[in-house]
C-alpha positions as CSV (number, residue, x, y, z in Angstrom):
1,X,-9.2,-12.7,-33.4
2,X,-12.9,-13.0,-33.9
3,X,-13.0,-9.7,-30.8
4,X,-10.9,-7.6,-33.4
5,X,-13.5,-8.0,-36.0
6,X,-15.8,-7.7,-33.8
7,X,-14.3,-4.4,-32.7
8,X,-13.4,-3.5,-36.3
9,X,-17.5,-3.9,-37.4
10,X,-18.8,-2.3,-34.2
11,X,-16.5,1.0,-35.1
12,X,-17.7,1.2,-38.7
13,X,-21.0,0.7,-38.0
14,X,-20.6,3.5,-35.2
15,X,-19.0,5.9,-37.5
16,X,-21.3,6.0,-40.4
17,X,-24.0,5.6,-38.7
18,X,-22.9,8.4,-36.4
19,X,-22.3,11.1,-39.9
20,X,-25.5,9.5,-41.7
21,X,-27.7,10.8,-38.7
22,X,-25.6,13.9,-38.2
23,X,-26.4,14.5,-41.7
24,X,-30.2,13.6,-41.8
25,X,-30.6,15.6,-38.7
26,X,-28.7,18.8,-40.1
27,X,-30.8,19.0,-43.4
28,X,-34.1,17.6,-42.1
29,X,-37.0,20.0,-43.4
30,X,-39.6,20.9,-40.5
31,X,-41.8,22.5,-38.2
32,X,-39.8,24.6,-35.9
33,X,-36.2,25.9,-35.7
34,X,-33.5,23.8,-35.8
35,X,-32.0,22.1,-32.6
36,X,-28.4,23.7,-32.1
37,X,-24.9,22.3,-32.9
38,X,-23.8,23.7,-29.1
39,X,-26.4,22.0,-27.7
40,X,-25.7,18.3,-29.2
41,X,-22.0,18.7,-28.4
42,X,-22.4,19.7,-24.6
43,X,-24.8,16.8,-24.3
44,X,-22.3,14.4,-26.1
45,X,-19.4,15.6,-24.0
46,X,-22.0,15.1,-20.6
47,X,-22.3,11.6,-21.6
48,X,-18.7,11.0,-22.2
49,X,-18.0,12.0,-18.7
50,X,-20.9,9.9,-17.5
51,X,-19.2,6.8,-19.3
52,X,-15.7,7.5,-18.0
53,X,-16.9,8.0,-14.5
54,X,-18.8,4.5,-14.8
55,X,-15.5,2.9,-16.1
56,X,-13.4,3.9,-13.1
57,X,-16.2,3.2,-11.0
58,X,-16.3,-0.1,-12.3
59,X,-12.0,-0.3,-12.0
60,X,-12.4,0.6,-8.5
61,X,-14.4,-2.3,-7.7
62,X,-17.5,-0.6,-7.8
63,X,-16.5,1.8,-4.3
64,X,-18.2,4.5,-4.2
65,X,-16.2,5.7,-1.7
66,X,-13.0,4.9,-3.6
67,X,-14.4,6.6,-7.0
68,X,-15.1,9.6,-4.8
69,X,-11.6,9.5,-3.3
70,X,-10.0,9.1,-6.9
71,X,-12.3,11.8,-8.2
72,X,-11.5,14.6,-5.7
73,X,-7.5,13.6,-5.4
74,X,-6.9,13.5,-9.6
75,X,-9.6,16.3,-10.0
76,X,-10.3,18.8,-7.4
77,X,-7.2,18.6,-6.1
78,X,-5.1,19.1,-9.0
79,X,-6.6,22.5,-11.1
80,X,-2.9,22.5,-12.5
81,X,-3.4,19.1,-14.4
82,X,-6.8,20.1,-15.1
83,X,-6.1,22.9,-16.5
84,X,-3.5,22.1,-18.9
85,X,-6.8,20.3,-20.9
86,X,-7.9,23.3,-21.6
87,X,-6.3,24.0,-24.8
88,X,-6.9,20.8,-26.0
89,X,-10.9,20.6,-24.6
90,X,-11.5,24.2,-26.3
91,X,-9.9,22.8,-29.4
92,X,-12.5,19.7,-29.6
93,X,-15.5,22.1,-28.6
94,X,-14.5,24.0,-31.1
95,X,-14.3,20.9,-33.9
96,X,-17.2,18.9,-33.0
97,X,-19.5,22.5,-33.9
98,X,-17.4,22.5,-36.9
99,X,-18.1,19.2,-38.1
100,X,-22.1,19.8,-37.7
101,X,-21.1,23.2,-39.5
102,X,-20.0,20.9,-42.6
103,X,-22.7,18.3,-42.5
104,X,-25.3,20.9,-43.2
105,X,-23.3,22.1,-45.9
106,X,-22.0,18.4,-47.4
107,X,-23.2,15.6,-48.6
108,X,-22.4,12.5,-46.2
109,X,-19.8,10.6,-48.5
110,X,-18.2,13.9,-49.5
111,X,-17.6,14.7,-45.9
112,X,-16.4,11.3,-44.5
113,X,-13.7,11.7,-47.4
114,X,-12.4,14.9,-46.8
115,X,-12.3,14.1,-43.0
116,X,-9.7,11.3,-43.3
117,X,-7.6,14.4,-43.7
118,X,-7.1,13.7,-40.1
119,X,-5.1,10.8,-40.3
120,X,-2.7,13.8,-42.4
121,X,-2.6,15.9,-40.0
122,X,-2.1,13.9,-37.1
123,X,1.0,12.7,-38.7
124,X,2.5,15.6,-39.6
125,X,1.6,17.2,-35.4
126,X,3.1,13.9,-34.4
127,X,6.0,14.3,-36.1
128,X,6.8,17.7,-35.5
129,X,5.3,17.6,-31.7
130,X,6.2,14.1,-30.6
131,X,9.3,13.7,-32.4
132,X,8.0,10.2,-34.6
133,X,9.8,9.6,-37.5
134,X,7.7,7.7,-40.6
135,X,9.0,5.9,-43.4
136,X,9.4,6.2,-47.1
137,X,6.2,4.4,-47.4
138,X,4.0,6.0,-44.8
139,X,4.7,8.9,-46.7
140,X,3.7,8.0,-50.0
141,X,0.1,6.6,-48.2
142,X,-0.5,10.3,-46.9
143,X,0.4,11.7,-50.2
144,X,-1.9,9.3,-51.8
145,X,-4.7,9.9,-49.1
146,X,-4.3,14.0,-49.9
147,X,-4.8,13.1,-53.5
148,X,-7.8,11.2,-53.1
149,X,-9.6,13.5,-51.0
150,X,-8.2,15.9,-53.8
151,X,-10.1,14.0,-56.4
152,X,-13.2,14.1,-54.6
153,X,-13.5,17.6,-54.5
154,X,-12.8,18.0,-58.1
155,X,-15.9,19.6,-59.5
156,X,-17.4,17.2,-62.1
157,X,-20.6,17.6,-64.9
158,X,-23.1,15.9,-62.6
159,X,-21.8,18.1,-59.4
160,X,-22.2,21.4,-62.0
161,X,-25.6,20.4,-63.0
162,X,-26.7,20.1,-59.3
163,X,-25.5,23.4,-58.2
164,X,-28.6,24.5,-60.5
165,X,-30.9,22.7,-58.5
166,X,-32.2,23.5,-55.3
167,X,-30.0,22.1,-52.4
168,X,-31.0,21.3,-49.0
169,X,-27.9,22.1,-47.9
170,X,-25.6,25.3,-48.1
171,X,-22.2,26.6,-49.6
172,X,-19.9,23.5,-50.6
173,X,-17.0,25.6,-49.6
174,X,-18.3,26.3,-46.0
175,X,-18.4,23.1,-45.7
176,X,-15.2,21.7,-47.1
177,X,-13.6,24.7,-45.4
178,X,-15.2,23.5,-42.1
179,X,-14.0,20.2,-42.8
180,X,-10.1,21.2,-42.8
181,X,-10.1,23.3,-39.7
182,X,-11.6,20.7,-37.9
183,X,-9.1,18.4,-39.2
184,X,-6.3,20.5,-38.4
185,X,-7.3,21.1,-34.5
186,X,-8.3,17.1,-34.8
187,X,-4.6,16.5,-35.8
188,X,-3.3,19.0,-32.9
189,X,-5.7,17.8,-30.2
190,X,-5.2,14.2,-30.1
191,X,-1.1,14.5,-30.4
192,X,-1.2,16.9,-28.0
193,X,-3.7,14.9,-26.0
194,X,-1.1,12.3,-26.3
195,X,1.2,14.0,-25.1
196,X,-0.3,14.5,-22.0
197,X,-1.1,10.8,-21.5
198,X,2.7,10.4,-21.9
199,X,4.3,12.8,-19.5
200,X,1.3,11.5,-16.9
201,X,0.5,8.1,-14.7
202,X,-2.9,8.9,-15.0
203,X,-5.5,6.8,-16.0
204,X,-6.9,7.8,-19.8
205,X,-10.4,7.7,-18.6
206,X,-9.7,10.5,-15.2
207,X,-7.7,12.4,-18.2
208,X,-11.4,11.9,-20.4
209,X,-12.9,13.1,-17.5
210,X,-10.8,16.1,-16.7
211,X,-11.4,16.6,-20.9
212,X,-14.9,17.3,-20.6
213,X,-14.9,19.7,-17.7
């Protein structure tokens, strides 16, 4: 029990921390140009791979020559397999630049709202890809999620008066725009992702690994 928490505080902490630094680092005003979005996502994505290779390393028993073998059988020797992660890899390349996309144009809370869209969309791909079925009341919560990110964006006095300021960000609607295409390919990555997992006896870290290539 005390793990789950433990799990549970270690992801929120990860997640906001993750969008507040995303955020500082997108409007930051200084010397120089600004780093690129392309840039922090290929090294997040080289990391990734890094971690995955050191978990299957570590499931091998720490055999090098077993993680090679493993590596070059799932891998190298199946382009096939590899290749049907395309879609799915191209689809999260294309999201993670999207989400830096609306961070420079969004404040932090607004954007961690409208991103739970996701959970939306991810039902409606699973339903319609996978076949789920969800209830009367697993409904209602995605209806009530749509209209409380729908509230958010409803434009208010205080948001009005701001626009007259000067903003370190950009367009609002770049940003929410951004927002709900990367939800949308979110949604259709993972289920499809998923999908994969399913139909396949492979391990979900060599399928991580097979992501990021």
């Amino acid at each position: 029990m005390f793990l789950k928490y433990l799990s549970l505080g270690v992801l929120v902490f990860q997640t906001t921390s993750l969008v507040l630094t995303m955020r500082y680092s997108r409007t930051l005003q200084g010397d120089g140009p600004r780093y690129l979005a392309s840039s922090a996502v290929v090294v997040a994505e080289l990391m990734k791979i890094v971690a995955c290779v050191l978990l299957v390393f570590k499931e091998h028993s720490y055999s090098i020559r077993a993680l090679n073998s493993i590596l070059r059988q799932e891998i190298l020797q199946k382009p096939v397999e590899t290749l049907k992660l395309a879609i799915p890899s191209g689809i999260y390349t294309l999201q993670n630049n999207l989400l830096y996309v609306a961070l420079s144009n969004l404040d932090a809370a607004t954007y961690q709202v409208t991103y739970q869209l996701k959970i939306l969309t991810t039902a409606l791909f699973s339903v319609s890809m996978l076949g789920r079925k969800l209830g009367i009341y697993q409904w209602l919560s995605l209806l009530i999620l749509m209209g409380g990110v729908a509230l958010v964006q409803w434009p208010s006095d205080s948001a009005v008066s701001s626009e007259k300021e000067p903003a370190s960000g950009g367009s609002q609607f770049v940003g929410v725009a951004a927002v709900l295409v990367a939800c949308c390919s979110s949604g259709f990555a993972g289920v499809y992702f998923e999908k994969i997992l399913k139909e396949s006896k492979q391990s979900v870290w060599i399928r991580n690994i097979q992501l990021g290539q």
